[in-house]
Every structure is written in C-alpha cells, then in structure tokens.
N, C-alpha and C positions, 0 to 999 in steps of 0.2 A: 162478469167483470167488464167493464167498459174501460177505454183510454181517450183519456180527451187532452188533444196538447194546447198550451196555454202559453203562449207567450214564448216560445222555441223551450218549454217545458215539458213532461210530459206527467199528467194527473191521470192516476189511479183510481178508480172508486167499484170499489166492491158492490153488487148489487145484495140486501138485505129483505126477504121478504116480509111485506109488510111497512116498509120504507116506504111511501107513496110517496113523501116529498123531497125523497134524496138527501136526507141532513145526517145519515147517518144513525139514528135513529128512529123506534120505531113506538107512537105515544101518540096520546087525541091529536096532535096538531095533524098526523097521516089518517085519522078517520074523517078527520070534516073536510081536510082536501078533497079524499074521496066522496063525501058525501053533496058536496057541492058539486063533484065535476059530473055523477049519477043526476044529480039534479040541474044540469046543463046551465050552471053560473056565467054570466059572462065574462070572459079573463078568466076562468078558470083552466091549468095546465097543470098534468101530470109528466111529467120529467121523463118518468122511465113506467108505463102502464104494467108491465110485467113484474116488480114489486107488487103492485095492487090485487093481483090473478091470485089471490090465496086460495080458491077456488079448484084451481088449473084445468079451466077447460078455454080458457085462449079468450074469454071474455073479461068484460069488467060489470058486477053486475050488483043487485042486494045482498050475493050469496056474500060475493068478496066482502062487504063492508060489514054484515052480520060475523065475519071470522076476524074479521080484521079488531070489530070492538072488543070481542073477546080476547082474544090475544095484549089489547091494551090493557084492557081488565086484569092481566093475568100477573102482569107486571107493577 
C-alpha cells in the first residue's frame, strides 16, 4: 500500500498484483504496458514495478508478462 498526499490530501492506493499500470485494475491494457516497457519503448513508465514481478524474484522479465497474460486470460 502506498500513500501519496495530493494537494494537503492524503491518497490511498492499494498495490494489486498484476496492476502494472496503477488503474486499479488488472486487464490487457497492464500486459502491453509491460510488454512495451520489456521491450524498452521510449516513454514508456511503470508506476509501481512490483505489481509487474508476478514472477517474484525481484525482476521484471518474460516470465512476469507470460503470467501476467494468463491471469488476464483468466478473467
């Protein structure tokens, strides 16, 4: 879980594994993030890399993004 304050506010955001793009949810649009940022897109940024690690060995790799389509698949 992260805190981020905004504006003398303070935002909550649950970290969601599998969430690669922070929206809360977790669907193709967080595989081609990751698929693009694996394939070093330029502008391409992960928010929080640690959603991405479905893997968990502290990397970001094919492994993550072959688990990660599955998991979209599943849904």
């Amino acid at each position: 879980m992260s805190v981020y304050p905004i504006y003398g506010s303070i935002t909550v955001r649950k970290h969601i594994k599998g969430d690669v793009n922070c929206d809360g949810r977790v669907n193709i649009a967080d595989a081609v993030l990751l698929q693009k940022w694996l394939l070093a897109v330029p502008d391409t940024d992960i928010p929080y890399w640690q959603n991405a690690d479905l893997w968990k060995d502290e990397k970001l790799n094919v492994y993550d993004l072959c688990l990660l389509k599955e998991l979209v698949s599943q849904n």
